[in-house]
C-alpha positions as YAML, in Angstrom:
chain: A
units: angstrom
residues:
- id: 1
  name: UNK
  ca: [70.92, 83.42, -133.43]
- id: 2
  name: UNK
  ca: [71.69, 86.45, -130.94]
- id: 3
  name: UNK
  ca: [70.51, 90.18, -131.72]
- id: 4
  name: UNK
  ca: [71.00, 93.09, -129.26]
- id: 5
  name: UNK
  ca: [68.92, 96.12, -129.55]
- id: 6
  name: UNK
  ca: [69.29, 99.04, -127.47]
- id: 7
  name: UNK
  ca: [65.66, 101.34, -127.50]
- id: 8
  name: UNK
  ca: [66.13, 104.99, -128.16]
- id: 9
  name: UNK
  ca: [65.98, 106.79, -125.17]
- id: 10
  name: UNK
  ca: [65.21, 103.58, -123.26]
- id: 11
  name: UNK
  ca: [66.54, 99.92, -122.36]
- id: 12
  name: UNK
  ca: [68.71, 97.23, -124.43]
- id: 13
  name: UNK
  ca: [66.57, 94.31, -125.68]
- id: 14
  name: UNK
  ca: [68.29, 90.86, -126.09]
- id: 15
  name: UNK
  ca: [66.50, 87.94, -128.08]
- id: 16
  name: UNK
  ca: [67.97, 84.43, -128.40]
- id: 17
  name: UNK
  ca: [66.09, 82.57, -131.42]
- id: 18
  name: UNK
  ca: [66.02, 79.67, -133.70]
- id: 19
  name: UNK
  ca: [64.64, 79.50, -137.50]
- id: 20
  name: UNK
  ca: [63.46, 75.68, -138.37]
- id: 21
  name: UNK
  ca: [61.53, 75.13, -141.03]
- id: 22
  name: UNK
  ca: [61.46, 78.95, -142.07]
- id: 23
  name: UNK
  ca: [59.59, 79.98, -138.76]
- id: 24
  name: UNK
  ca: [61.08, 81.65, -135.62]
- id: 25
  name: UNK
  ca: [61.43, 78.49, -132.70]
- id: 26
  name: UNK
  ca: [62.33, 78.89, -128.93]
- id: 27
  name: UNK
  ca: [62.40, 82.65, -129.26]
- id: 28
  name: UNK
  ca: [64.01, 84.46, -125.64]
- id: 29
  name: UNK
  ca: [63.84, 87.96, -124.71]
- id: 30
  name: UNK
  ca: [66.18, 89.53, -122.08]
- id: 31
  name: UNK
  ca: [67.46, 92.55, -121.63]
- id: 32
  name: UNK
  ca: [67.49, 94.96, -118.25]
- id: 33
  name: UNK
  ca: [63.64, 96.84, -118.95]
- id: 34
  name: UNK
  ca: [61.02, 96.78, -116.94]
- id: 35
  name: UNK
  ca: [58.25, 95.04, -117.68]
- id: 36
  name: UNK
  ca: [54.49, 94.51, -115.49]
- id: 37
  name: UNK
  ca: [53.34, 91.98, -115.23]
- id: 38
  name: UNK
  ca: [55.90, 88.83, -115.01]
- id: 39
  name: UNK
  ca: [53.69, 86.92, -117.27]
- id: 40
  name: UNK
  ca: [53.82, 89.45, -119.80]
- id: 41
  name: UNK
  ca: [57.16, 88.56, -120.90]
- id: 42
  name: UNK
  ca: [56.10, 84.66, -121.31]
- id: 43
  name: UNK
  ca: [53.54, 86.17, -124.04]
- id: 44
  name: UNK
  ca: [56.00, 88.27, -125.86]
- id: 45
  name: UNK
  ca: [57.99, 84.93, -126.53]
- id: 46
  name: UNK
  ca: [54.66, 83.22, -127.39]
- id: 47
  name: UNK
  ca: [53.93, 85.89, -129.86]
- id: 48
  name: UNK
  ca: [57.24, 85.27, -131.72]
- id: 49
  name: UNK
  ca: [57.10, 81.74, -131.42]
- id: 50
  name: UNK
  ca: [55.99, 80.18, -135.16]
- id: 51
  name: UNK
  ca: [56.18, 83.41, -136.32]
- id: 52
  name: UNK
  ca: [57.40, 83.35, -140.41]
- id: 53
  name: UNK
  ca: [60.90, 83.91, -140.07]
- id: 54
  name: UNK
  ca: [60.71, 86.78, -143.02]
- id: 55
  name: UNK
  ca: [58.00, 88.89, -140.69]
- id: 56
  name: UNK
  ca: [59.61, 92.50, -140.69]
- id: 57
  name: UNK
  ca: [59.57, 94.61, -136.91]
- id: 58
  name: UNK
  ca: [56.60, 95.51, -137.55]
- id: 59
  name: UNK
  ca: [54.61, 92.75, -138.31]
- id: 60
  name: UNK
  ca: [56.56, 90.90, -134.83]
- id: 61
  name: UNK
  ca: [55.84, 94.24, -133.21]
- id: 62
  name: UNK
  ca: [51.87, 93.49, -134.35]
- id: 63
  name: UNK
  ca: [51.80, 90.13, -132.69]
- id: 64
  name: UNK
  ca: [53.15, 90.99, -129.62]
- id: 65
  name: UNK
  ca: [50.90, 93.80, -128.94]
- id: 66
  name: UNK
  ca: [48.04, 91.57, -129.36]
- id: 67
  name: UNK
  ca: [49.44, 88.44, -127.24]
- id: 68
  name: UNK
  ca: [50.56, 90.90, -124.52]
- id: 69
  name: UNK
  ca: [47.94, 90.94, -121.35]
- id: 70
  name: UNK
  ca: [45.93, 93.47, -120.64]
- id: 71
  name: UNK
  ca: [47.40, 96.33, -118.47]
- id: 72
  name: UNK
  ca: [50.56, 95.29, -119.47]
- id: 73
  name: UNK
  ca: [53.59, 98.43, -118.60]
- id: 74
  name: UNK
  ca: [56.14, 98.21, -120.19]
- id: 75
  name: UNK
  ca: [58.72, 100.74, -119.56]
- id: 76
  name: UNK
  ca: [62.36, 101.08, -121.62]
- id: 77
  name: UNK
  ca: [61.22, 98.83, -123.95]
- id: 78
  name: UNK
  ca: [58.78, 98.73, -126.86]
- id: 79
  name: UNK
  ca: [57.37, 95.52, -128.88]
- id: 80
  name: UNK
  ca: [59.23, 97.51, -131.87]
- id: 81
  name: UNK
  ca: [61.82, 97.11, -130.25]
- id: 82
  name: UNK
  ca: [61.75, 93.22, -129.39]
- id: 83
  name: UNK
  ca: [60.82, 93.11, -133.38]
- id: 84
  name: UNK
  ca: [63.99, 94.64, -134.47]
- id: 85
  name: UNK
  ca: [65.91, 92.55, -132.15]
- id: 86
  name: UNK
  ca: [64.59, 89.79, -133.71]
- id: 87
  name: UNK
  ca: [65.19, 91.43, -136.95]
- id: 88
  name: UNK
  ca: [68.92, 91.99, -136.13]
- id: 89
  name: UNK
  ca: [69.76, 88.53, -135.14]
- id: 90
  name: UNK
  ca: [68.39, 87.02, -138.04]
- id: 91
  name: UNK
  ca: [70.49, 89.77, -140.00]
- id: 92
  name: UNK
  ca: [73.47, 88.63, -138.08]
- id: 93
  name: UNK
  ca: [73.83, 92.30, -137.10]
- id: 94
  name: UNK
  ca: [77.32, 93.31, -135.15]
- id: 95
  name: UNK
  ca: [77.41, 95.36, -132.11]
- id: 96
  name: UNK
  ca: [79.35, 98.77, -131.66]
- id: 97
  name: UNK
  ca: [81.73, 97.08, -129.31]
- id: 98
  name: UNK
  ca: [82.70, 94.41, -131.42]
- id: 99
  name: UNK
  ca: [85.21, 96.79, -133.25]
- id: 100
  name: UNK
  ca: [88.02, 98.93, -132.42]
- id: 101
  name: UNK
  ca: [86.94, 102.48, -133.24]
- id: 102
  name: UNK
  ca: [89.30, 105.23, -134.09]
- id: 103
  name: UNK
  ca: [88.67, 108.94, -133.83]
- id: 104
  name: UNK
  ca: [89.90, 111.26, -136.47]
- id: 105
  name: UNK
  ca: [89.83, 114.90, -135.24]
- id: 106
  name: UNK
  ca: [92.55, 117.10, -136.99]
- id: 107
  name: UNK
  ca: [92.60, 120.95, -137.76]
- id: 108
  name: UNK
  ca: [90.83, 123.39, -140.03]
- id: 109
  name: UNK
  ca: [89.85, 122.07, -143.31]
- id: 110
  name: UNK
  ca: [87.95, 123.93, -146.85]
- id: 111
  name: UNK
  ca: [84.23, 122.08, -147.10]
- id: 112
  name: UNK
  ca: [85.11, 120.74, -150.24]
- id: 113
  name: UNK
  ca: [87.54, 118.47, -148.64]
- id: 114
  name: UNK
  ca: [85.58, 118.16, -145.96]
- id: 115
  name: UNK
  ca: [82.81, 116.25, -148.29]
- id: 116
  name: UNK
  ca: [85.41, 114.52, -149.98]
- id: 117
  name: UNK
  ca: [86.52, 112.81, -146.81]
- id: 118
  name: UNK
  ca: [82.96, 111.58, -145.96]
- id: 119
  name: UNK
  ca: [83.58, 109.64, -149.16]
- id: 120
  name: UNK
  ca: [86.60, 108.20, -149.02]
- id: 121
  name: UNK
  ca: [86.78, 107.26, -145.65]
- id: 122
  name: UNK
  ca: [83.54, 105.45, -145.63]
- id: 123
  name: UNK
  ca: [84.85, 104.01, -148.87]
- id: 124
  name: UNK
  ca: [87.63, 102.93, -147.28]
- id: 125
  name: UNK
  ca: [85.57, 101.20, -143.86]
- id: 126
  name: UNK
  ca: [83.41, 99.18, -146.84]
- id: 127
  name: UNK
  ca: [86.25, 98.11, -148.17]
- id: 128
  name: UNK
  ca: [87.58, 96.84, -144.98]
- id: 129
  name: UNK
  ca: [91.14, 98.95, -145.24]
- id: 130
  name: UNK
  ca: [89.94, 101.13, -142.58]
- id: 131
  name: UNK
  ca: [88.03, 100.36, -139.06]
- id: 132
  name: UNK
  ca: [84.80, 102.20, -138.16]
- id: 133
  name: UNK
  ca: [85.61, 105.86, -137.89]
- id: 134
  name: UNK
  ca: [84.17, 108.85, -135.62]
- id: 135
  name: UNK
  ca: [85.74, 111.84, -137.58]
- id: 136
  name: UNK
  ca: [85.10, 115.39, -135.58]
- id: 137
  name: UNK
  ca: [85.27, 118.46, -138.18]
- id: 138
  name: UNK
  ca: [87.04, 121.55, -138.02]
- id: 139
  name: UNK
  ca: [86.04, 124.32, -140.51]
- id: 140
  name: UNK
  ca: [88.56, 126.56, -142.66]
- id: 141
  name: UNK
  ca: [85.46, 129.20, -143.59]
- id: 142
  name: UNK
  ca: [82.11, 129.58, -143.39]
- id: 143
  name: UNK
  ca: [80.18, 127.49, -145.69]
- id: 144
  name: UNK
  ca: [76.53, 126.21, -146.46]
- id: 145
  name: UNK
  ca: [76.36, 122.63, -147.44]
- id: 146
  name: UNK
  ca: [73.06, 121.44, -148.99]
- id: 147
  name: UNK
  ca: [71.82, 118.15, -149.60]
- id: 148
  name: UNK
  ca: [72.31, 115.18, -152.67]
- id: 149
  name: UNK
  ca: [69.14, 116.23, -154.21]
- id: 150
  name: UNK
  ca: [68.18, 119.69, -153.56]
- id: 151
  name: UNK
  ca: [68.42, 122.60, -155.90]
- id: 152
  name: UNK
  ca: [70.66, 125.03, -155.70]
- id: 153
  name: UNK
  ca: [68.77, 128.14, -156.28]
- id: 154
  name: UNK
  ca: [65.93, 127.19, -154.16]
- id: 155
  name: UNK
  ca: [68.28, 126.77, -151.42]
- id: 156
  name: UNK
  ca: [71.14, 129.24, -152.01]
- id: 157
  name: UNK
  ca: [71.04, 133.24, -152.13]
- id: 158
  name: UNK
  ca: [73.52, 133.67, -154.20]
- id: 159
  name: UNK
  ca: [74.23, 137.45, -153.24]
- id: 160
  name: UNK
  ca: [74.09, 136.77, -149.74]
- id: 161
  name: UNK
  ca: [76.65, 134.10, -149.80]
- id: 162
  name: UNK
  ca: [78.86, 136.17, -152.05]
- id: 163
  name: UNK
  ca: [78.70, 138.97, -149.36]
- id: 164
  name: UNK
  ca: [79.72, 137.12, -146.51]
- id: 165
  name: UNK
  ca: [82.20, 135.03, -148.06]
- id: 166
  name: UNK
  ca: [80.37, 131.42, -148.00]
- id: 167
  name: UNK
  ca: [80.85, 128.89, -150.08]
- id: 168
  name: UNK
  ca: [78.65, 126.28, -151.23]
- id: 169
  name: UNK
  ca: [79.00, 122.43, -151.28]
- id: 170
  name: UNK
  ca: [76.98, 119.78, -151.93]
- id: 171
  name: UNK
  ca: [77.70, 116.63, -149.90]
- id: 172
  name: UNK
  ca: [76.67, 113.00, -151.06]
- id: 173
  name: UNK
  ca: [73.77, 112.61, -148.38]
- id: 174
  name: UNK
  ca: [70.34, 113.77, -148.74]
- id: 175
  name: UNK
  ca: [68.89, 115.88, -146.50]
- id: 176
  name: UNK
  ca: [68.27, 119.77, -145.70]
- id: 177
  name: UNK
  ca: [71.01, 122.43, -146.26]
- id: 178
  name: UNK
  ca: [73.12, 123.61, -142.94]
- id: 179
  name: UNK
  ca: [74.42, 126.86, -142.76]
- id: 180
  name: UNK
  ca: [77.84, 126.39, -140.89]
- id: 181
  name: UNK
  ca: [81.05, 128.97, -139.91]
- id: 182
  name: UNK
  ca: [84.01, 128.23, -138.00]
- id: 183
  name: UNK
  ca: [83.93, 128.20, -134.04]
- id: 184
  name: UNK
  ca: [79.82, 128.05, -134.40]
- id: 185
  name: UNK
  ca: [79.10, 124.59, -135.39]
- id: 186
  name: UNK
  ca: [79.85, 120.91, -134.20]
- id: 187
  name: UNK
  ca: [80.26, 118.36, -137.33]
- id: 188
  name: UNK
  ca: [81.10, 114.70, -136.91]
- id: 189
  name: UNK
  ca: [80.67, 111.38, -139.07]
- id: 190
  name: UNK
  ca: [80.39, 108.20, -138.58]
- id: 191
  name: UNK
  ca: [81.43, 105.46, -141.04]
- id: 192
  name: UNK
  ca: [80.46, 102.56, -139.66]
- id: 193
  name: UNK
  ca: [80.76, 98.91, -141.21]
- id: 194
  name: UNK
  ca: [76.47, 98.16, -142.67]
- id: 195
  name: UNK
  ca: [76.71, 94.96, -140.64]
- id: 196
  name: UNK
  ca: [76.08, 97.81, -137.40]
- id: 197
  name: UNK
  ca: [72.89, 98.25, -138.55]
- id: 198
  name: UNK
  ca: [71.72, 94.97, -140.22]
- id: 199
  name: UNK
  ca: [68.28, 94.37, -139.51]
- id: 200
  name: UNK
  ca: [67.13, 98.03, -138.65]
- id: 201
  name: UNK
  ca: [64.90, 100.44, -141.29]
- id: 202
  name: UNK
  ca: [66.57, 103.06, -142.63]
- id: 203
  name: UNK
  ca: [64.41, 105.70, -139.96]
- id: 204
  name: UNK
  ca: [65.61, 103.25, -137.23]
- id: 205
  name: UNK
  ca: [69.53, 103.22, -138.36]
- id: 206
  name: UNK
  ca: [69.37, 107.00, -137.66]
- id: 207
  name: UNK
  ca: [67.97, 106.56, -133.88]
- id: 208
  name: UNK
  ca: [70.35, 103.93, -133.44]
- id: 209
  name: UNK
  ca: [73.40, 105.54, -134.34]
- id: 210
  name: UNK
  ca: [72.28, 108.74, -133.02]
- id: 211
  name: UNK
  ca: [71.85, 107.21, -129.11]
- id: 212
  name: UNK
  ca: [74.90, 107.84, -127.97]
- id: 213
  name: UNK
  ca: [75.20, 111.83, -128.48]
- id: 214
  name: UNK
  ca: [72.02, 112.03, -126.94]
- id: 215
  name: UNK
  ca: [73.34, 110.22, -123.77]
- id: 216
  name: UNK
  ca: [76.45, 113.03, -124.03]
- id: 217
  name: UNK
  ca: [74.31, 115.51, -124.26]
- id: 218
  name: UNK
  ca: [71.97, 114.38, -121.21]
- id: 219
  name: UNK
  ca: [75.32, 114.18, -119.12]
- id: 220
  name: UNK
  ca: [75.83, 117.91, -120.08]
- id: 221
  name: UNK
  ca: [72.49, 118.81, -118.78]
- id: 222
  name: UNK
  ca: [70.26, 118.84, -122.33]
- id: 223
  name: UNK
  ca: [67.35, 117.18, -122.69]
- id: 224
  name: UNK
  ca: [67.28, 115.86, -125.92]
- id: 225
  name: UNK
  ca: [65.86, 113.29, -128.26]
- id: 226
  name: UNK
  ca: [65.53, 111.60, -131.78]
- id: 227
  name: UNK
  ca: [62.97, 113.48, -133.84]
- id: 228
  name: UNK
  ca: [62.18, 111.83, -137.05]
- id: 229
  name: UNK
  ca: [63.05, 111.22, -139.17]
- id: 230
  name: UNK
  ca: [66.94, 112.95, -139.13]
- id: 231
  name: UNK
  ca: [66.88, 115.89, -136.24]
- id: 232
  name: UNK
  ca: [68.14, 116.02, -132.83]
- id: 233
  name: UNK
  ca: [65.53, 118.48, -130.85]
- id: 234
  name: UNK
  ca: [64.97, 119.87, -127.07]
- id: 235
  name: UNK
  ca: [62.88, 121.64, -125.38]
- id: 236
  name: UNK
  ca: [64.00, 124.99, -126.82]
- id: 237
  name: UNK
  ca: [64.52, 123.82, -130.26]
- id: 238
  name: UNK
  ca: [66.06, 121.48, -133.15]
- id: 239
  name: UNK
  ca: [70.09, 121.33, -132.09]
- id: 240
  name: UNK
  ca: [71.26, 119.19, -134.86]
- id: 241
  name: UNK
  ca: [70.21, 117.40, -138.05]
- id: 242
  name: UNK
  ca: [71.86, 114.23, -139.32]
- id: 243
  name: UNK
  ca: [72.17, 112.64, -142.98]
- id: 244
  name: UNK
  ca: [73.02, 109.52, -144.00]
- id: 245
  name: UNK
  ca: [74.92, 107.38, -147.88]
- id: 246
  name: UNK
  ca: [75.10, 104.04, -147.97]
- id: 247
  name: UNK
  ca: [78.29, 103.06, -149.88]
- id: 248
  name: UNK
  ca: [78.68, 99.17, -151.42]
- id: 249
  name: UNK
  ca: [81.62, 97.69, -150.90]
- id: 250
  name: UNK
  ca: [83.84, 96.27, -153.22]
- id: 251
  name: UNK
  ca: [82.17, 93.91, -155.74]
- id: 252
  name: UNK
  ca: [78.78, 94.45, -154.28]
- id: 253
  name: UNK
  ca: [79.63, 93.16, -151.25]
- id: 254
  name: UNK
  ca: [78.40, 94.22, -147.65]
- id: 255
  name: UNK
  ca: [79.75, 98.08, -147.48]
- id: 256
  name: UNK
  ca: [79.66, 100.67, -145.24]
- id: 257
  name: UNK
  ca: [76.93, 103.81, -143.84]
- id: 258
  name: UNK
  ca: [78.04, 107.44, -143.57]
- id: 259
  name: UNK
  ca: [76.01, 109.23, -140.74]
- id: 260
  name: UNK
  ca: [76.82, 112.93, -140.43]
- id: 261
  name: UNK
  ca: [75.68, 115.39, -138.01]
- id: 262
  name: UNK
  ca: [75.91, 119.21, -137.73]
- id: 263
  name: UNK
  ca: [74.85, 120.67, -134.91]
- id: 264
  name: UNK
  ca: [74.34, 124.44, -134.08]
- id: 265
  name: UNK
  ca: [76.80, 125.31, -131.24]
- id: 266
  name: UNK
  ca: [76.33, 128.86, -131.56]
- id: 267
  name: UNK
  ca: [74.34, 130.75, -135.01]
- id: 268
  name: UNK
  ca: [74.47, 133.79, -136.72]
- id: 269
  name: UNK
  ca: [70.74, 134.11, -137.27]
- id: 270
  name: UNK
  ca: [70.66, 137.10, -139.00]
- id: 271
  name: UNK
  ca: [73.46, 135.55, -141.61]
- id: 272
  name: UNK
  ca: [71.69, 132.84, -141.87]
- id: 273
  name: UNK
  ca: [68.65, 133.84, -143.11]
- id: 274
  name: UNK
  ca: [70.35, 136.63, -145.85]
- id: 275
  name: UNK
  ca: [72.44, 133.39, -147.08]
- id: 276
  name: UNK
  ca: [69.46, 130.22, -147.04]
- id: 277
  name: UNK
  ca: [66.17, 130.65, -148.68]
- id: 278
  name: UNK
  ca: [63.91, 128.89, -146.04]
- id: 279
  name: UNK
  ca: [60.58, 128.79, -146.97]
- id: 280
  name: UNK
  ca: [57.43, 129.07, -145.46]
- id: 281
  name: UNK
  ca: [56.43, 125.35, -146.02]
- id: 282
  name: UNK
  ca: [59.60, 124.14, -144.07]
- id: 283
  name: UNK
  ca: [59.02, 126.79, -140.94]
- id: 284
  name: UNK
  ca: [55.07, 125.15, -141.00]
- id: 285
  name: UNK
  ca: [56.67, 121.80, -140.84]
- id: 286
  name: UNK
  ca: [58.80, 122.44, -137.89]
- id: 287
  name: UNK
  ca: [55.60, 123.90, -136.15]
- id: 288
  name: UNK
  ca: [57.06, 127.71, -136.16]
- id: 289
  name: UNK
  ca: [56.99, 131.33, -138.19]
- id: 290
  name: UNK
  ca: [60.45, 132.06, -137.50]
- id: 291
  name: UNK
  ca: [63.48, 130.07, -138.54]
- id: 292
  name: UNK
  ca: [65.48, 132.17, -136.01]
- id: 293
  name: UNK
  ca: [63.53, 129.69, -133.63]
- id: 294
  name: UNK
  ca: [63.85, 126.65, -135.17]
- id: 295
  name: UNK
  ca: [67.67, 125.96, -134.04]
- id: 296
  name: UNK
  ca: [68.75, 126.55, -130.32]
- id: 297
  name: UNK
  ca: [72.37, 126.77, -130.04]
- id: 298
  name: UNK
  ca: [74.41, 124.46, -127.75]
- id: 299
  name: UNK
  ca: [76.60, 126.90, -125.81]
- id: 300
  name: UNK
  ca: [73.38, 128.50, -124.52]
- id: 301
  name: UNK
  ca: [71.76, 125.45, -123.47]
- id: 302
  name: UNK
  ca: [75.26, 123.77, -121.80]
- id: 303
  name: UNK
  ca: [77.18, 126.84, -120.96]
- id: 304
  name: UNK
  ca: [80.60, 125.25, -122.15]
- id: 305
  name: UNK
  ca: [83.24, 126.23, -124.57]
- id: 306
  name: UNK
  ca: [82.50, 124.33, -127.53]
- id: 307
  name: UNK
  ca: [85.75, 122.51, -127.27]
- id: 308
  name: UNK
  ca: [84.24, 121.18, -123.71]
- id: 309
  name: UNK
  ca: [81.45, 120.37, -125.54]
- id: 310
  name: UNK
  ca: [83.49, 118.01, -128.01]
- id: 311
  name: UNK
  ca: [85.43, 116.73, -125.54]
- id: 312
  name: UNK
  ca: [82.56, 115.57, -123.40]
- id: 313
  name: UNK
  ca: [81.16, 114.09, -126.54]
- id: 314
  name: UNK
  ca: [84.15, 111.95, -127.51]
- id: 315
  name: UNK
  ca: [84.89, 110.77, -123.76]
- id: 316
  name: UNK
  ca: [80.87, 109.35, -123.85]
- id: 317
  name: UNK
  ca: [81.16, 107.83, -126.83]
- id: 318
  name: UNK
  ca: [84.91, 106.51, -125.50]
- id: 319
  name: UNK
  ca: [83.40, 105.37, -122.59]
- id: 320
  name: UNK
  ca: [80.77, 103.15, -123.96]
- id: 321
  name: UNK
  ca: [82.09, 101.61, -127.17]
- id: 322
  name: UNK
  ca: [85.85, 102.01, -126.32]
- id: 323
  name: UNK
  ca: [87.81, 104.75, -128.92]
- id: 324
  name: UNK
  ca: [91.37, 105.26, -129.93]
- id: 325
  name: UNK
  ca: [93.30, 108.58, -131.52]
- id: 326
  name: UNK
  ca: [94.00, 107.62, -135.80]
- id: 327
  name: UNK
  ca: [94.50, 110.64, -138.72]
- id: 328
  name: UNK
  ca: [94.00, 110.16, -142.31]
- id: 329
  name: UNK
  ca: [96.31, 108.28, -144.28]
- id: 330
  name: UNK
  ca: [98.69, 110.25, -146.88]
- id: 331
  name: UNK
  ca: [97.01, 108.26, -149.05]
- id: 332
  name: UNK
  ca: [93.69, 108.62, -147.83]
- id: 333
  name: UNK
  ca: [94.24, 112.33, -148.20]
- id: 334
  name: UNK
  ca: [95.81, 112.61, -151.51]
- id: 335
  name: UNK
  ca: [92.42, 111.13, -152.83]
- id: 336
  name: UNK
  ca: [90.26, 113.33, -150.91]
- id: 337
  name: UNK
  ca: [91.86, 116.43, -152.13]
- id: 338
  name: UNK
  ca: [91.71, 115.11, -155.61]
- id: 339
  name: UNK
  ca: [87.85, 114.28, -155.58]
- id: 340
  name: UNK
  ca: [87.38, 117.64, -153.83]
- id: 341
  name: UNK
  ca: [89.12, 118.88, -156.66]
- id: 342
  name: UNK
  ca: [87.67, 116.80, -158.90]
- id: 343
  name: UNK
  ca: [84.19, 117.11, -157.97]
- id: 344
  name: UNK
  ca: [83.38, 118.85, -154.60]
- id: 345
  name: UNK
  ca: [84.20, 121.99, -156.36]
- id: 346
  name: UNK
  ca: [83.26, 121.40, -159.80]
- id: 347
  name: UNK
  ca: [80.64, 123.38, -160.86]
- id: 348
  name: UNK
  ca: [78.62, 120.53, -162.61]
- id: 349
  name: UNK
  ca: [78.36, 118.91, -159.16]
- id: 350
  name: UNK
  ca: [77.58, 121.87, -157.14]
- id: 351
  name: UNK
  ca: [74.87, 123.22, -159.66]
- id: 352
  name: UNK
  ca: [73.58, 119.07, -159.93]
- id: 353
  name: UNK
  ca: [70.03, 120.03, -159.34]
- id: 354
  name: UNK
  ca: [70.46, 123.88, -160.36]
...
């Protein structure tokens, strides 16, 4: 069994193994880390050899540590890492370049459709109709967008949204609420087949399918990394936060994972704050007093148009996993602007947690 890993922020781990007799048998690691001293990689496939084949990342990650000799550096790589290799081949995990990816990045669109799309176009990868998806968002008017399972009036000023004409969606992810308006934000999904991210925890599917817009973003000149368990930070702040739905597929098969990402390209902080109810708890979380500091905007930190900004982001991820131009289907769209209408706007929805 094969299983790629590539580290977050660091170096792709490759591990060859066998399972006989329910226990893990002429285990190989590869991969182009570095890794002091020679010997040390002869102990990390010592440590996984006889290991139970059911041992999760971290209990592989456990027995490496303690096999590996002392003053070993290891740099790029991680024994997590090696663990959820390991993890991933026995999963029979895929690989991002072992589909043909299609972008979906058409004009202006309300929020409630917007939601609805999430869900039927993931729907549609898990059932196999469509292949995996990056779809960039354009917004039709400002809007705040909270999470699954948060409640409305602890999240929403009413009043304030009224007065500057925002509406309110809730999307089928969990997660915090994001304050977004036309021109100011960068929104994308990805709805990616599960077999993508076989093998990996739920906090590790959002580092893994978060690496490559932190590799666009270091080729624009930020600094950025993975904060768990969903935000994108740098130096000067949080820049985006991501959410994630797993949807089944079709009679409980294998299905698909939505992973969406807004990210503050420019903010109205002032706005912000009359229309979200961010509380004190939160800020102290995030380490600050002032929520005006907690999100840095991208077109300060670049200095590009945000359209430069998506296009540099959609030639990375082109360049690494290979991407071609799609839409949504007629059909694909008739049902999204149903369930919009159907539910994305319906009050019973919106008002779920009140």
């Amino acid at each position: 069994m094969h299983g790629e890993y590539k580290v977050p922020g660091g170096k792709l781990v490759v591990v060859d193994v066998d399972v006989v007799a329910g226990a893990l048998r002429h285990a190989r690691v590869a991969g182009d880390f570095f890794l002091e001293p020679d010997e040390a990689l002869d102990a990390v496939n010592g440590a996984l050899e006889g290991a139970p084949a059911d041992t999760d990342a971290a209990g592989l990650a456990a027995r490496i540590e303690a096999a590996l000799p002392e003053g070993t550096v290891m740099y790029g790589l991680t024994a997590e890492g090696v663990g959820i290799a390991v993890r991933r081949a026995l999963a029979h995990a895929t690989d991002w370049t072992d589909y043909d990816w299609q972008l979906v990045h058409e004009g202006p669109q309300p929020p409630a459709l917007h939601m609805a799309l999430d869900e039927v176009l993931t729907g549609e990868v898990a059932a196999g109709r469509r292949p995996p998806t990056l779809r960039v968002w354009e917004w039709a008017s400002p809007a705040v967008i909270i999470g699954s399972f948060q409640s409305l009036r602890n999240e929403v000023d009413p009043e304030g949204a009224r007065r500057h004409g925002v509406d309110v969606v809730r999307r089928i992810s969990g997660g915090g609420a994001m304050f977004v308006e036309p021109g100011n934000t960068i929104t994308y999904s990805l709805s990616v087949p599960e077999a993508l991210v076989q093998g990996l925890s739920f906090q590790d599917s959002y580092a893994y399918l978060d690496d490559w817009v932190l590799g666009a973003l270091g080729d624009m000149g930020v600094r950025a990394w993975y904060q768990p368990l969903n935000d994108i930070a740098t130096d000067q702040g949080k820049i985006a936060g991501a959410a994630q739905k797993r949807i089944v597929g079709p009679d409980g098969a294998p299905g698909a994972v939505l992973h969406h990402v807004t990210m503050a390209y420019d903010i109205d902080a002032d706005k912000m704050l009359e229309v979200l109810r961010i509380g004190k708890e939160k800020l102290s979380d995030k380490g600050t007093k002032s929520a005006k500091k907690r999100v840095d905007p991208l077109r300060r930190q670049t200095g590009l148009p945000r359209e430069a900004v998506i296009g540099r982001m959609v030639d990375s991820f082109r360049a690494r996993y290979g991407l071609t131009q799609g839409k949504v289907t007629d059909g694909e769209l008739a049902r999204a602007q149903e369930l919009a209408r159907t539910k994305f706007t319906a009050p019973e929805w919106v008002a779920r947690v009140p």
